[in-house]
C-alpha positions as CSV (number, residue, x, y, z in Angstrom):
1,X,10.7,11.3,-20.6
2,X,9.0,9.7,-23.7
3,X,5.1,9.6,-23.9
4,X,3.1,8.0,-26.4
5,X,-1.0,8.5,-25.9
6,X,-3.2,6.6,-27.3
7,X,-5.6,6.7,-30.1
8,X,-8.8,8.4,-28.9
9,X,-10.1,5.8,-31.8
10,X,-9.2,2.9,-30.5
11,X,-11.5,1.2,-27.9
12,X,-9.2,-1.9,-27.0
13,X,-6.3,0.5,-26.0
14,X,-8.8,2.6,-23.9
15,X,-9.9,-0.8,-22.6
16,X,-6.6,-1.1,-20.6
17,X,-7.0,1.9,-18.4
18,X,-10.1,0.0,-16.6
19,X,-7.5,-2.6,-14.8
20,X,-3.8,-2.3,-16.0
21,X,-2.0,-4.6,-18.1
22,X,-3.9,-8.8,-17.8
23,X,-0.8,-9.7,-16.2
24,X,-0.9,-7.7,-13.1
25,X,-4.3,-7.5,-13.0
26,X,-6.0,-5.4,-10.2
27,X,-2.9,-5.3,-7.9
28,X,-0.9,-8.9,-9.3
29,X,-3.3,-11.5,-10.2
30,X,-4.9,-12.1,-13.5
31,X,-7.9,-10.4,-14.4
32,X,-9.5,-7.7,-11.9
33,X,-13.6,-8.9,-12.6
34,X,-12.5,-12.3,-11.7
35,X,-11.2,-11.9,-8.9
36,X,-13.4,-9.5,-7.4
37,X,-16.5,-11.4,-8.2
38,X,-15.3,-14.9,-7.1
39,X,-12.6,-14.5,-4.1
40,X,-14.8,-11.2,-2.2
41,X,-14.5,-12.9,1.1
42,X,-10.8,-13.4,1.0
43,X,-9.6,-10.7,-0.7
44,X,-11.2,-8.6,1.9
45,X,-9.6,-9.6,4.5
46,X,-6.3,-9.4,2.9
47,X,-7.0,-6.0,2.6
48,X,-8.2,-6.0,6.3
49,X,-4.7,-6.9,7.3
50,X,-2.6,-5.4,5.1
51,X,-4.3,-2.2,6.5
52,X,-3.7,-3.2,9.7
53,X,0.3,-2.9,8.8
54,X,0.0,-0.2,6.9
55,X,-1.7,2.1,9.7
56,X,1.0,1.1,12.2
57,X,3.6,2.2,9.5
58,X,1.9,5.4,8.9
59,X,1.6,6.3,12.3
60,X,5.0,7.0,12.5
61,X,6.7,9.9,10.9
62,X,9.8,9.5,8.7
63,X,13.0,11.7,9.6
64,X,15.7,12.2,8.4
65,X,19.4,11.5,10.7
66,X,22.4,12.5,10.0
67,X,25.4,10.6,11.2
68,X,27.5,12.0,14.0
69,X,30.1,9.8,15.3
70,X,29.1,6.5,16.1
71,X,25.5,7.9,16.6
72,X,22.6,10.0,14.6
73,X,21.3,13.1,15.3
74,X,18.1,14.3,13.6
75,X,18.2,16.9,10.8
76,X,15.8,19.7,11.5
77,X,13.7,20.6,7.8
78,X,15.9,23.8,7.0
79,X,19.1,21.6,6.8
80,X,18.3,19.2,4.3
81,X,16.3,19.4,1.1
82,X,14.5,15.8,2.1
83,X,14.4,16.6,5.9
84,X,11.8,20.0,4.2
85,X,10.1,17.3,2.2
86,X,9.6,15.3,5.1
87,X,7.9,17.9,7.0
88,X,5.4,19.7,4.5
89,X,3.7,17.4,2.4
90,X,4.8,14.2,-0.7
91,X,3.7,16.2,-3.6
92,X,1.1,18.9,-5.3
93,X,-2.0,17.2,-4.3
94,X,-3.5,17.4,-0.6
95,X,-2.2,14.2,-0.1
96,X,-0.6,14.2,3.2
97,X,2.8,11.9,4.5
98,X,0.4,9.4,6.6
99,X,-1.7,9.0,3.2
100,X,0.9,8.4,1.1
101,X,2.3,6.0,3.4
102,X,-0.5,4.3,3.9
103,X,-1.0,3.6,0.3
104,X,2.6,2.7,-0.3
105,X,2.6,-0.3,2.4
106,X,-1.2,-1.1,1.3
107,X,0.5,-2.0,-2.2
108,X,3.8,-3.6,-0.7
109,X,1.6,-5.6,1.6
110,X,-0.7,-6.7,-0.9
111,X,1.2,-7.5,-4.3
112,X,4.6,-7.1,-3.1
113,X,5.0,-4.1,-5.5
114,X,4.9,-0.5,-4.5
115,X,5.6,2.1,-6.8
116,X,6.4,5.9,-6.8
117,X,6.9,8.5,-9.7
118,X,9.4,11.3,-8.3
119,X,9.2,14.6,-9.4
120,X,12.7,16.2,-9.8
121,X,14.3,20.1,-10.1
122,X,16.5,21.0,-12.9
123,X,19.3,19.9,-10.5
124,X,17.9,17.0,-9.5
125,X,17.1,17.0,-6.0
126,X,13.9,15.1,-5.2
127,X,10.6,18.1,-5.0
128,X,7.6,15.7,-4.4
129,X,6.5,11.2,-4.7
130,X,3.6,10.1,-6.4
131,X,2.2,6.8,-5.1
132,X,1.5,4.6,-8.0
133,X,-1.4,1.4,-8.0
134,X,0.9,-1.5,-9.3
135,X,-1.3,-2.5,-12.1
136,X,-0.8,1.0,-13.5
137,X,3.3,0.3,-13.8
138,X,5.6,-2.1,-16.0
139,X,8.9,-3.0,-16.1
140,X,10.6,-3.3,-19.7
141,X,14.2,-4.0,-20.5
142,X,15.5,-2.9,-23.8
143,X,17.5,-4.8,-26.0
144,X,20.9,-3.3,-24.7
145,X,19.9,-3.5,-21.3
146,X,18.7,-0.2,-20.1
147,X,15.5,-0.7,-17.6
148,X,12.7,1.6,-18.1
149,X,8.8,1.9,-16.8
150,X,5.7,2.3,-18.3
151,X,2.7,3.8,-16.5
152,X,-0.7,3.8,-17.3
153,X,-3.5,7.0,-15.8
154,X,-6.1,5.1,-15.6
155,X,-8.2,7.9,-14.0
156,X,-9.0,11.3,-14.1
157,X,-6.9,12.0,-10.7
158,X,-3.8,10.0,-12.6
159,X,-3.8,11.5,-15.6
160,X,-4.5,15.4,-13.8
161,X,-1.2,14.1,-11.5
162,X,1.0,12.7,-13.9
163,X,-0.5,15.2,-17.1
164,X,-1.1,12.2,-19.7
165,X,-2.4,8.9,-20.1
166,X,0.9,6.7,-21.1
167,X,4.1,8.0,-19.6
168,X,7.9,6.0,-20.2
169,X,10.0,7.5,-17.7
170,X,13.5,5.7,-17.0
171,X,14.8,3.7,-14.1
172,X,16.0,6.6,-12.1
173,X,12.5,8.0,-12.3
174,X,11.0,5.3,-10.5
175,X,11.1,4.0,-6.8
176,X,10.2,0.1,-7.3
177,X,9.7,-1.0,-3.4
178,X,9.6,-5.1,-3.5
179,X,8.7,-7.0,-0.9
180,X,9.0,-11.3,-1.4
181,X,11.7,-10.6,-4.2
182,X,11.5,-14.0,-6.5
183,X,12.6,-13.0,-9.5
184,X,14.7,-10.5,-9.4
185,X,12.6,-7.9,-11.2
186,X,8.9,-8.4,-9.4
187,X,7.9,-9.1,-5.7
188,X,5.8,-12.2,-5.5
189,X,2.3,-11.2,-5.0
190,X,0.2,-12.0,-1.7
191,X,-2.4,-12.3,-3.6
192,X,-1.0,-15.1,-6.2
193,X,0.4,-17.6,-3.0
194,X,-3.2,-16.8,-1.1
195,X,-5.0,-17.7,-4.6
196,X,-6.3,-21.4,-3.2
197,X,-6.6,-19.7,0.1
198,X,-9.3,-16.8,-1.0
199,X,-11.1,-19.7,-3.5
200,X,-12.1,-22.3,-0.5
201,X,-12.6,-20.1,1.2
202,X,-15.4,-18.6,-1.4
203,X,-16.1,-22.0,-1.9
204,X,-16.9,-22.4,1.8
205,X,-19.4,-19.1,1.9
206,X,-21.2,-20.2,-0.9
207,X,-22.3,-23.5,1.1
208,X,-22.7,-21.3,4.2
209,X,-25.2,-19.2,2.7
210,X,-27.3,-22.5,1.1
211,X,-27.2,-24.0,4.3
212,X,-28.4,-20.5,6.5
213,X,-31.4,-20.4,3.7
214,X,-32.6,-23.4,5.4
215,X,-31.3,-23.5,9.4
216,X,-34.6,-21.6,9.8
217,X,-36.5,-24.2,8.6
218,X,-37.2,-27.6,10.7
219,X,-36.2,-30.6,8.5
220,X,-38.5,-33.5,9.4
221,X,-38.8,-36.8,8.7
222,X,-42.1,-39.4,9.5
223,X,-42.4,-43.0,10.1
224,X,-45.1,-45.0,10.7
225,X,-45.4,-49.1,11.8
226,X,-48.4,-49.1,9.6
227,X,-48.3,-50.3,6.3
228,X,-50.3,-49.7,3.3
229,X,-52.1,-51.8,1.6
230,X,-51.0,-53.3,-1.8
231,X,-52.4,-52.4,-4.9
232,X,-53.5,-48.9,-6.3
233,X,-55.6,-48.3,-3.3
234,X,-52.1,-48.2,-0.8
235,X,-50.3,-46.1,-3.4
236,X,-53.0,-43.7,-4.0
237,X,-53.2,-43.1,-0.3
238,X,-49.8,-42.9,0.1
239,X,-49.6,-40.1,-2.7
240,X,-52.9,-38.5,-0.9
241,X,-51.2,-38.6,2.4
242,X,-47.7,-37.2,1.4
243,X,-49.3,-34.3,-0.5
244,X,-51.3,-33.5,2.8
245,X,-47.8,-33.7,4.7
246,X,-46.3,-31.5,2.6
247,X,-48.8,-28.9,2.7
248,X,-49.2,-29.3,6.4
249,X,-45.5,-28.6,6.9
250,X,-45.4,-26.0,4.5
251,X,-48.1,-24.0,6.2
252,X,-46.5,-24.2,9.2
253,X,-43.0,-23.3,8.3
254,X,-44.8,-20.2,6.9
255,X,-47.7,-19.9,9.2
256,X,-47.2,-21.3,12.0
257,X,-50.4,-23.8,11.8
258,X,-50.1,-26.6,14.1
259,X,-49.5,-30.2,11.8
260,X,-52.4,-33.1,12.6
261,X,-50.8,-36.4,12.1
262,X,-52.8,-39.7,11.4
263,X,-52.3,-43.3,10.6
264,X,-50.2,-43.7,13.5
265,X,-47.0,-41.4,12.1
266,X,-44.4,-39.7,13.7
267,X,-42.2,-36.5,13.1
268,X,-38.6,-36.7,13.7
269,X,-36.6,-33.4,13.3
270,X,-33.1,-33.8,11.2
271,X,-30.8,-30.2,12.6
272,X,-28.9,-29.8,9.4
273,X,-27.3,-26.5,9.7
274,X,-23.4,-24.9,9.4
275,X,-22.3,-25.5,12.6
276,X,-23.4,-29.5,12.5
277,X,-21.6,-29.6,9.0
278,X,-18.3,-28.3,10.3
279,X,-17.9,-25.2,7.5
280,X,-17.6,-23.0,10.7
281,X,-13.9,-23.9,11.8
282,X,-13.2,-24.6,8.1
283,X,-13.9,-20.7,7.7
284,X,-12.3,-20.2,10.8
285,X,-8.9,-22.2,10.0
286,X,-9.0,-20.2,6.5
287,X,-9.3,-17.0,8.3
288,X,-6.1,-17.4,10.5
289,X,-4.3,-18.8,7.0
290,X,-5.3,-15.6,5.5
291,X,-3.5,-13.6,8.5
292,X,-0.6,-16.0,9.1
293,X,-0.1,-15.3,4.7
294,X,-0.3,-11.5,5.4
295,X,1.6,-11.7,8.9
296,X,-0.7,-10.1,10.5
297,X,-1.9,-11.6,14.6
298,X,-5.4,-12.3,13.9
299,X,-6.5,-10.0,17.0
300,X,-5.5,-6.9,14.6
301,X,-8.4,-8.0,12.8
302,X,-10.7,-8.9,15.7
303,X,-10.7,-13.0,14.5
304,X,-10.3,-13.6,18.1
305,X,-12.0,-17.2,18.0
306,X,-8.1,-19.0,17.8
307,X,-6.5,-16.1,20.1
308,X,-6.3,-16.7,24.1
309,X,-5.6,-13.6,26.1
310,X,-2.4,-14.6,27.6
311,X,-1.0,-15.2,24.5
312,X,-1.4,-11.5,22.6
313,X,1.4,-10.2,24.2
314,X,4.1,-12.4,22.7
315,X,2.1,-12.4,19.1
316,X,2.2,-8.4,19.4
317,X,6.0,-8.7,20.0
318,X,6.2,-10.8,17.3
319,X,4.3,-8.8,15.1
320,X,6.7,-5.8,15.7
321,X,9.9,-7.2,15.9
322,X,9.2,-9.8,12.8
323,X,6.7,-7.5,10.6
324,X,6.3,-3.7,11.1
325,X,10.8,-3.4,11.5
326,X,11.5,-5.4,8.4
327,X,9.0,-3.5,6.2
328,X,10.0,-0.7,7.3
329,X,13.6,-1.4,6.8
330,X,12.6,-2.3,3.1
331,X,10.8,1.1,2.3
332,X,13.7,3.1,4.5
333,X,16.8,1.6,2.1
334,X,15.2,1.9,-0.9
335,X,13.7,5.4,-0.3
336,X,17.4,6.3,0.6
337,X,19.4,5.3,-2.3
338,X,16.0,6.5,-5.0
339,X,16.0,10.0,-2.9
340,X,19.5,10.7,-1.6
341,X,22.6,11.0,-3.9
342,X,25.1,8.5,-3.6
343,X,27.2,10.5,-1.7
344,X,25.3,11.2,0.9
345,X,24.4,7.8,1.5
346,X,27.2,7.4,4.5
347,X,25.8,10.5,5.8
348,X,22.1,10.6,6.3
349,X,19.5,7.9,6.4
350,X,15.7,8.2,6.5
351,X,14.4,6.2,9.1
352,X,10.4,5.8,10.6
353,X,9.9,6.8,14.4
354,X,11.1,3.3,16.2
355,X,9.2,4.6,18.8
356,X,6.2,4.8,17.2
357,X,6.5,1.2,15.7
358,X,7.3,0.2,19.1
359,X,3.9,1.4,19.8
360,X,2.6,-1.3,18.8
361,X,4.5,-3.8,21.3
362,X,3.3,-1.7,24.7
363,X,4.9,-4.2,27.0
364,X,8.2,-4.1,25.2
365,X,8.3,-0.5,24.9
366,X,7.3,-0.8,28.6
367,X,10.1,-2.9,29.7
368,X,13.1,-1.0,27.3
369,X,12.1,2.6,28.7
370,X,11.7,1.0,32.5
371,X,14.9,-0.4,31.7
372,X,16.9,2.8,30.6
373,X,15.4,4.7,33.5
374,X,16.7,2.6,35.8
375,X,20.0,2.0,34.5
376,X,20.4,5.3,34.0
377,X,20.9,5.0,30.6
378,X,18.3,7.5,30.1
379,X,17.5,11.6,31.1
380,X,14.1,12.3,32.3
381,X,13.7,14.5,28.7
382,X,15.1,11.5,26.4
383,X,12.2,9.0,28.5
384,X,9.8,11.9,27.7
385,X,10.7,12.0,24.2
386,X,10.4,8.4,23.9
387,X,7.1,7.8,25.4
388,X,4.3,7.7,22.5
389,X,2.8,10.9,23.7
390,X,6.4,12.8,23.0
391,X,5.7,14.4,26.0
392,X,7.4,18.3,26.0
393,X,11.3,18.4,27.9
394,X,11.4,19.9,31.8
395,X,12.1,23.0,32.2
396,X,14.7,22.4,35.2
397,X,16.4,18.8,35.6
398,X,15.6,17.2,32.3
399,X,19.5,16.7,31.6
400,X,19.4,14.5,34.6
401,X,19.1,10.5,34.7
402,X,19.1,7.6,37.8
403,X,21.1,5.9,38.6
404,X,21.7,2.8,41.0
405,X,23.6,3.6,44.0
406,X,24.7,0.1,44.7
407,X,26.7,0.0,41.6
408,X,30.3,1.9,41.5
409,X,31.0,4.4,38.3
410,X,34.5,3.4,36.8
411,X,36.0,5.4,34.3
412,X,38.1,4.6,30.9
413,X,41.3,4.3,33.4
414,X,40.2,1.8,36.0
415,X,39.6,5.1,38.4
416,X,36.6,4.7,40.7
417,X,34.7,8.1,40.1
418,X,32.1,7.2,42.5
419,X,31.4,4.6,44.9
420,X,28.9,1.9,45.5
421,X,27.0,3.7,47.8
422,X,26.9,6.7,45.9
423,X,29.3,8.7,48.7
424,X,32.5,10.0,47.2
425,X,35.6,7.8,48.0
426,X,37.4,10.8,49.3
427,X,34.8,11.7,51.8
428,X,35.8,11.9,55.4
429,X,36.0,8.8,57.7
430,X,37.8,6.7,54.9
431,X,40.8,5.2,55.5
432,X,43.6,4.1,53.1
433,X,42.1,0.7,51.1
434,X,38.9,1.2,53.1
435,X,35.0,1.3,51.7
436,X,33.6,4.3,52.9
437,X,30.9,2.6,54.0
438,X,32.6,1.0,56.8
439,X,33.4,4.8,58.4
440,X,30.5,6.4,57.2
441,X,29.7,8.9,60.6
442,X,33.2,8.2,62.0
443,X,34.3,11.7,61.3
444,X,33.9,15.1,61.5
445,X,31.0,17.0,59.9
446,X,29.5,20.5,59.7
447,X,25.9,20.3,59.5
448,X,24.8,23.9,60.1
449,X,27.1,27.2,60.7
450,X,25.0,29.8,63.0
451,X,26.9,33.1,63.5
């Protein structure tokens, strides 16, 4: 690891640590000050729902499987280095998993960059991940090829973590998550595609709040069939009279005093307000933009204006089969081949709680579990483990599963194991090519022995 600090003399490479590098900005788009002060509105609520993502991520745990067979079994934390990681805690700090998660897909969501600093042994197995703001890492290339980071501490936390202020640490060092890979080398940021996005929709506030400076306010308008006269007697008492108007209404905007009318004149009122000027559904329509950019349903945010009732369940299906599974595959192969040798790559496989992820698609998690259950392609204690509460196994019968007794069990050989009506094939009554269904009773039975 090479480290070069800077010069305690030199205020514009101090400057750097406010932000990160121009280029990347707060988390990937130009300068952080602009963009805060301009694009508020929207940028909030791309946080808002990359949140959203990045809570249902953390919810779940991540554990490690090993594979056995054709199937995975979990690795409990005293068989596998990682599996221990896994269970205590990512690194020195009182950061716990759920927090570092939580930042990590924050990041991912957001600028399509996640980065994480891991700490190694003298062997090099894998003792702790530091999460990493994406305007505080770089990638550089040498000139023979050979990839490399930079990393700026641009706080006291950073630089107590990571024990300076400019670190180079090399590829291997580094887990570089990327989400909308363009380039090959950077994810495409959120935040650049929703630029136009976050500025009408700034632009759209801004004439929101001039307008609700004056919806209180009654905008009026007066006629009268009376002319005046020509000549500086009509314009002087036309000047007389509109200055008496305006005080009038201006007292009574204020005060509430009642406004006398002469000559004949009459008040019309004008409603100019948002709602009459349409810049509610234009805020609206750039609100679901905003969630349909950051694939998030806009009912995870509570923008329920655009969301019918009957139609969450299929946009929560979507959202868990088309968002939460895919980003979590992302973080899951990457985390694998930055954390696990190569050779173990066949073997294990870090992997978030599908169940937990499934969480958030109740009536598909409903409808698989009812499934298995009645199938029987499920024990009482693997449904119990499945269910969101991870309920505890049974004590007697847990091994045991359903199933349908209207269905015959055929084994590998074609061998009827047991029959449709759940009644053994050999049982008494059944004749040669016969269903023992059709002599069920017909024979002899003992049904109590009373010495």
């Amino acid at each position: 690891m090479h480290q070069a600090p800077v010069s305690p003399s030199n205020p514009l490479e101090w400057q750097q640590f406010d932000h990160g590098w121009e280029e990347f900005g707060f988390l990937g788009l130009g300068s952080a000050s602009g963009l805060l002060s301009s694009n508020a509105t929207g940028l909030a609520l791309a946080i808002q729902c990359a949140d959203v993502k990045a809570r249902d991520i953390s919810k779940a745990d991540m554990l490690l499987w090993r594979r056995q067979g054709r199937g995975w079994g979990m690795v409990e934390p005293g068989q596998h280095d990682f599996a221990r990681l896994l269970a205590t805690k990512p690194n020195d700090t009182s950061m716990t998993w759920s927090e570092f998660w939580r930042m990590v897909v924050l990041h991912l969501e957001l600028a399509q960059n996640a980065y994480a600093l891991k700490e190694i042994s003298a062997d090099g197995t894998v003792t702790g991940l530091i999460p990493l703001l994406p305007a505080r890492c770089r990638m550089r290339i040498t000139a023979r090829g050979r990839i490399f980071y930079e990393i700026w501490a641009a706080t006291e936390y950073e630089r107590a973590v990571l024990g300076d202020t400019y670190l180079i640490v090399p590829e291997d060092r580094m887990i570089h998550w990327r989400g909308r890979l363009f380039d090959g080398v950077n994810g495409l940021s959120n935040l650049t595609l929703g630029n136009p996005i976050f500025e009408l929709l700034s632009a759209i506030g801004e004439y929101q709040t001039k307008l609700f400076g004056n919806d209180g306010k009654q905008t009026l308008v007066f006629e009268t069939k009376e002319g005046f006269p020509a000549g500086d007697a009509g314009e002087a008492a036309f000047n007389r009279l509109k200055r008496q108007i305006t005080n009038r209404v201006r007292k009574a905007s204020a005060y509430g005093d009642p406004i006398l009318l002469e000559m004949g004149l009459s008040a019309k009122s004008i409603a100019f307000n948002a709602k009459d000027n349409s810049t509610a559904e234009s805020f609206t329509q750039q609100v679901m933009r905003i969630c349909g950019l950051m694939q998030t349903p806009p009912h995870k945010i509570f923008a329920l204006e655009a969301v019918a009732y009957n139609n969450m369940s299929a946009m929560d299906r979507q959202y868990a089969n088309d968002c939460l599974i895919p980003t979590a595959r992302t973080i899951e192969a990457k985390l694998r081949n930055a954390v696990l040798p190569e050779s173990e790559w066949f073997t294990y496989q870090p992997e978030f709680d599908r169940g937990a992820l499934m969480a958030a698609d109740p009536e598909t998690l409903n409808k698989l579990l009812t499934t298995g259950m009645q199938s029987g392609a499920l024990t009482f204690d693997e449904f119990r483990e499945l269910m969101p509460f991870r309920l505890n196994p049974l004590k007697k019968g847990g091994d045991r599963r359903t199933v349908p007794v209207n269905m015959s069990l055929v084994d590998a050989n074609g061998e009827v194991v047991q029959a449709g009506s759940g009644q053994n094939a050999t049982q008494p009554g059944a004749g040669e090519g016969e269903s023992p269904d059709n002599n069920a009773g017909k024979g002899l039975r003992l049904v109590a022995d009373n010495p």
